[in-house]
N, C-alpha and C positions, 0 to 999 in steps of 0.2 A: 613522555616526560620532557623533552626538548620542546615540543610542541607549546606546552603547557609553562613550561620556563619563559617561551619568549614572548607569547599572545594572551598567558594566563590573565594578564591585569589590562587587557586592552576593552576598553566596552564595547567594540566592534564582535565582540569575539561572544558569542550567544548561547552556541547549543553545541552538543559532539553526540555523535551517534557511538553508542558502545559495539566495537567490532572487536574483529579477532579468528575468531574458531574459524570462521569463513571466509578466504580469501579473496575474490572476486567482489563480495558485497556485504555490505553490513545487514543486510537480512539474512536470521533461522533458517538457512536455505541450501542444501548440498544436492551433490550428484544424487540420483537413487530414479529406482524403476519409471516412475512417472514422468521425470523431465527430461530423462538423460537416456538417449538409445544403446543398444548394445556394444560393449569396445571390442573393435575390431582388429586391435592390435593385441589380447589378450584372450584372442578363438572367440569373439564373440560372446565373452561374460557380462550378462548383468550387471547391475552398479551395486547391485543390494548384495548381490553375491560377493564381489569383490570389497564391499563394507561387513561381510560374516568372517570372512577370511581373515580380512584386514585386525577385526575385534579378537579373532581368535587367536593369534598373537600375541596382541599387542597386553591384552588382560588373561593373560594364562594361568587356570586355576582358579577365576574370578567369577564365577556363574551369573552376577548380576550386570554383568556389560555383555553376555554372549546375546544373541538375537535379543536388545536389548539399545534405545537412544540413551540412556544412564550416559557413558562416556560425553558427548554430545552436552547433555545438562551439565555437567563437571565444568567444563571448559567451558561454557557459556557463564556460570556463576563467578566461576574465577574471573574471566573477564570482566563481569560486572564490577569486582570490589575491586579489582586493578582500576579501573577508570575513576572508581569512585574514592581512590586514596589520591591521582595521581589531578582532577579536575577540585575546582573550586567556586561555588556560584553561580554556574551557568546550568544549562539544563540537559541533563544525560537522555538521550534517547536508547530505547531497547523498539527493536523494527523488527516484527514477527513477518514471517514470511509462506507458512503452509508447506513447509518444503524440508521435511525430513523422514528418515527410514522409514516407513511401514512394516517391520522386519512379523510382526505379529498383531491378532487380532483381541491378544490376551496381553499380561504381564504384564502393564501401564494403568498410570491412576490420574484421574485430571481432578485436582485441589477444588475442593468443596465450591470454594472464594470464586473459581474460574468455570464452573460448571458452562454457564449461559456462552463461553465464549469456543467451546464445543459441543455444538449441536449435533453432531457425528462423530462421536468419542475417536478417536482414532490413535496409534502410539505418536502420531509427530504432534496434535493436537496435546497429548497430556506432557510431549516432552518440555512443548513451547509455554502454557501454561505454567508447568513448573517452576520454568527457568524465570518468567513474570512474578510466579508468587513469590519469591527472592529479590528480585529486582523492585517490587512495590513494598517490602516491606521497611517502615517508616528509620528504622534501624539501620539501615544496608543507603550506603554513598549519602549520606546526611547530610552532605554541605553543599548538594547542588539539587535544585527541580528536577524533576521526572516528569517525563511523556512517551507511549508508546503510539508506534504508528502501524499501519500496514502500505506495504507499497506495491498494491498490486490492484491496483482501485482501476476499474472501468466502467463504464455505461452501462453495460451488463449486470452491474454487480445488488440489485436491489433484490433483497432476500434473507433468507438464513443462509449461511455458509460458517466452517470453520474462521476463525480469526479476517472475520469479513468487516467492511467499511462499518457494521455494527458494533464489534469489538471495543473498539478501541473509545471510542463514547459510551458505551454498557459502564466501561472501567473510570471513566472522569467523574460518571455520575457518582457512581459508588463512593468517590473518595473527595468530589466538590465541598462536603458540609466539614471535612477533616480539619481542625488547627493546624496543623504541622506543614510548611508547605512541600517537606520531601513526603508526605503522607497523600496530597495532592497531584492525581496523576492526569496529565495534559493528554487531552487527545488530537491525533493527526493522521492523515493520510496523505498519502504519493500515486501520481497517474502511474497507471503501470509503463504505459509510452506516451509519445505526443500526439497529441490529438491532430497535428501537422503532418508528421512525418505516416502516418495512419490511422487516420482518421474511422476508417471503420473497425478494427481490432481494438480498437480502445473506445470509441463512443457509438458505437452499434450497441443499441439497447439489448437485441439478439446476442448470444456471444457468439462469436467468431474469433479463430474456427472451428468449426462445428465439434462435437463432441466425438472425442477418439483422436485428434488431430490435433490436440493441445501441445503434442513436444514440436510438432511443425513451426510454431512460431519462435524455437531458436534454434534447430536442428535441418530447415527444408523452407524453400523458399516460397512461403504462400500464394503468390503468386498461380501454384499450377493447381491450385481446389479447382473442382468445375464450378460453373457460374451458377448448374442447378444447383447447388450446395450454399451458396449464398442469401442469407435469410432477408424476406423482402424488408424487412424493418433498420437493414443496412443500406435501401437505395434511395438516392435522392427523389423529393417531392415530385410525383406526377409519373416516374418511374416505376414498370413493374419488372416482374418476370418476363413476362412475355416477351418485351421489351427489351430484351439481351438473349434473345433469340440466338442471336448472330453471335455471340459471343462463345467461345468452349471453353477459357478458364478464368479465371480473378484477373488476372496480372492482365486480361484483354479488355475489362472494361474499361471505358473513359473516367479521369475522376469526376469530371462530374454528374455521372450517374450515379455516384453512390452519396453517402451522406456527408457534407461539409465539414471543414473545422470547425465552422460556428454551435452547427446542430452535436456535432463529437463533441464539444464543449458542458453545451447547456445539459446531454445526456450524463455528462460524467459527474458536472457540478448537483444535480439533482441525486444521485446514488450520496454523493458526501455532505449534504445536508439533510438528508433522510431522517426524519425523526427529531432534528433541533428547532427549535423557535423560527428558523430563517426557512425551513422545508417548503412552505407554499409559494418563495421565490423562485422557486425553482420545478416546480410542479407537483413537489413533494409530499408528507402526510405530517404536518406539523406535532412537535412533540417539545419535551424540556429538556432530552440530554443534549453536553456543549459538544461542540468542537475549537479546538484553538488555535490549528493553522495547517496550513495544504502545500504541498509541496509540488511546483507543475514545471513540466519540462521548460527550459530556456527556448526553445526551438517555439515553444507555442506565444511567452512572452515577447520574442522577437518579431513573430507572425500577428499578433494583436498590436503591435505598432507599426509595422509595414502597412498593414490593413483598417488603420483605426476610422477611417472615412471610406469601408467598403463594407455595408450591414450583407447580411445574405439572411433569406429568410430563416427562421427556426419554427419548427413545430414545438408547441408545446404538448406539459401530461393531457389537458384537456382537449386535443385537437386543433385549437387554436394557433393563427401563428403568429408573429411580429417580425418584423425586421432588426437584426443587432447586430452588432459585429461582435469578436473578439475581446476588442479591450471593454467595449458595455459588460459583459458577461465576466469578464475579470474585475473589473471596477465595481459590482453588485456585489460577488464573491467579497472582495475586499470589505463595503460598506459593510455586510450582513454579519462579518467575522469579525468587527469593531466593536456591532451593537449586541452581541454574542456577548462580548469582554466587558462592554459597560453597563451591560446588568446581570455579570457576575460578582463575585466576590474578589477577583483580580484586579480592581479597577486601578491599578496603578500601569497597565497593560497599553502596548499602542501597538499599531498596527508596522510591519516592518514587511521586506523583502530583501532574501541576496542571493548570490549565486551561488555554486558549488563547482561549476562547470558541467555540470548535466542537470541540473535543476535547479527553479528559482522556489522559492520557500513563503507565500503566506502566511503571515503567525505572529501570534501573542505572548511573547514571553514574562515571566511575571518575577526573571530574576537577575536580567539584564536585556537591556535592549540596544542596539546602536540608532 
């Protein structure tokens, strides 16, 4: 409310991401078995465990929040209509995130409307679904645009997956032809890291690291995978296996044996145009759903001006390669996400960036722009 008292009428002032339930981040995203390792200050209990417990308490007598994300949606809805009494005109983001309880493989429903965006029913899939089909409905925060994103978008990520870089375009399309512009839902994505700071955990088209080793990357310093574990499709051109013979773990190869910023770029930028009119820039499978703006780390926007006269080769989809740098592959992204907005129905839309202090934001706002 302060917030919103003192920047509410500023035109600089764009977008807010609705948070709250989750501390740390405004992504659908908590402790629980998959991300989070055993606490060892509590004999070594589970996270899921310590969220049964926790439930069992807190909703005593209540049967539909015991092994149950219910609680979880409560508080995400709420949050929703708190931001949407307290914002005005600018554009509320709701940032799914694939990251809640699995407590069961029963007892959850994923809404008709959101089928296509669980592919693998699952309880965090129907909790986060939910909590969308509230947040898209034309009724609910009225007086500001809507956009969901996901931020957890890598090189890897071209496929079916729950609430994946397909998500959130499946849902713009559905609601592109709508009158209402809160009826209009904006699709976005976020790198999950910088393609700088690692370059192969985020644009290695292989995912890394390998499967079973996914809490590693905020839990264990990847660095100690062995190098046999390293999928060749994360090493730079001319480089193979063989060829790190010498090597016994990740953190010992040189960086440039493995894949550049340039190449973690172009792979990540190809997962997020997947499917829209701009797909074949990117080596993509061209299609009609939009996208309307990207969110990408600061660290990689800084690196593509440090480097704007240093190309390094890129492999493309078709084998082919070219020489580009960073800022050419952000200045594409840019162009392709304008021509996106000007043969859509937004056309009052311009192309903008800013910072956050962890990320700089591509995007088309269609209800204020600075």
């Amino acid at each position: 409310m302060a917030f919103a008292g003192r920047y509410g009428a500023n035109p600089s002032f764009v977008s807010m991401d609705v948070s709250g339930p989750t501390a740390a981040s405004t992504e659908m995203i908590f402790p629980y078995n998959r991300n989070t390792p055993k606490q060892t200050q509590f004999g070594g209990m589970r996270p899921d465990e310590m969220w049964l417990k926790l439930l069992s308490l807190a909703y005593l007598g209540k049967p539909a929040y015991q092994e149950s994300d219910q609680a979880f949606i409560d508080e995400w809805e709420v949050a929703v209509d708190m931001f949407g009494g307290i914002f005005s005109g600018v554009t509320l983001v709701a940032t799914t995130g694939n990251g809640m309880p699995d407590f069961s493989n029963t007892g959850f429903t994923v809404p008709p409307a959101n089928q296509d965006d669980c592919p693998t029913p699952n309880m965090d899939c129907g909790a986060e679904s939910t909590i969308l089909s509230h947040f898209v409905d034309p009724s609910v925060v009225d007086a500001n645009a809507k956009a969901t994103q996901g931020s957890g978008m890598r090189g890897s990520g071209v496929g079916v997956s729950n609430f994946g870089a397909a998500a959130s375009r499946q849902l713009s399309q559905r609601t592109t032809q709508l009158k209402s512009p809160t009826a209009q839902i904006l699709g976005g994505m976020q790198f999950d890291t910088s393609v700088v700071l690692d370059s192969v955990m985020e644009g290695c088209t292989t995912r890394f690291p390998p499967a079973g080793k996914e809490g590693l990357a905020q839990h264990t310093d990847l660095t100690v995978i062995p190098v046999a574990e390293l999928p060749s499709a994360c090493l730079a051109p001319g480089i193979t296996q063989a060829g790190l013979a010498g090597y016994k773990q990740f953190g010992d190869v040189p960086a440039k044996d493995v894949i550049s910023p340039q190449q973690a770029l172009y792979n990540v930028l190809r997962v997020f145009f997947e499917g829209t009119p701009a797909a074949d820039s990117f080596g993509g499978t061209r299609g009609i759903v939009p996208e309307y703006y990207l969110q990408v780390y600061n660290q990689d926007f800084k690196y593509a001006t440090a480097h704007a006269n240093e190309p390094a080769r890129v492999i493309r989809t078709d084998g082919t390669s070219v020489m580009m740098t960073a800022q050419d592959l952000l200045n594409l992204a840019s162009l392709k996400l304008y021509e996106m907005q000007s043969q859509s129905r937004l056309r009052n839309s311009h192309l903008q960036w800013f910072s956050d202090g962890a990320h700089g934001r591509v995007c088309n706002d269609p209800m204020r722009v600075g």
